[in-house]
C-alpha positions in Angstrom: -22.5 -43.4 11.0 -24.3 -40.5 9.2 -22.8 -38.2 11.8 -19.3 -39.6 12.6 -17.5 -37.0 11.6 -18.8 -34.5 13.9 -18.7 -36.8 16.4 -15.3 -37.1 16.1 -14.2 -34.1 15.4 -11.6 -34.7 12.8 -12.5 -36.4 9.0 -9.4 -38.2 8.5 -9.6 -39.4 11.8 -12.8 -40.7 11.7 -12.4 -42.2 8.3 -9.4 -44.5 9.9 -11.6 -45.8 12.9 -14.9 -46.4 10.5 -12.4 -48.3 7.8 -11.2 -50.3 11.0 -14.5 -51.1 12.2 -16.1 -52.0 9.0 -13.2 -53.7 7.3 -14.9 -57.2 7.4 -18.4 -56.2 8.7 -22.0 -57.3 6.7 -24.3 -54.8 6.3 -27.9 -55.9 7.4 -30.7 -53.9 5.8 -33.8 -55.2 8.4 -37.6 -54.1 8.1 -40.0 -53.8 10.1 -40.3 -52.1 14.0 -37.3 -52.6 16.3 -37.2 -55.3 19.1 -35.6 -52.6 21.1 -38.9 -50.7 21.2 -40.9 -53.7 22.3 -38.7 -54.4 24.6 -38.4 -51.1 26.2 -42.0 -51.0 26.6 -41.9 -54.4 28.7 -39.4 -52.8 30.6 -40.7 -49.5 31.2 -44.0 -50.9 33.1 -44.9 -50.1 36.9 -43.5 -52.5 39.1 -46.2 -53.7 41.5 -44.8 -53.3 44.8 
């Protein structure tokens, strides 16, 4: 979200597709390390062949 805009390329169009997408979202504010990182280690191992 920090860089949306200039991923977009145009503010005011931006700011209509964030308003749509967050209209009715909850904001989670999580701590701690990422489940995506542990899992991408798991992943990321040698198969043995």
């Amino acid at each position: 979200i920090e860089h949306w805009h200039a991923a977009i390329g145009d503010a005011t169009l931006a700011d209509a597709i964030l308003d749509r997408l967050v209209h009715n979202a909850h904001q989670l504010n999580l701590k701690g390390d990422s489940l995506r990182k542990k899992r991408a280690n798991l992943t990321s191992l040698p198969r043995p062949e």
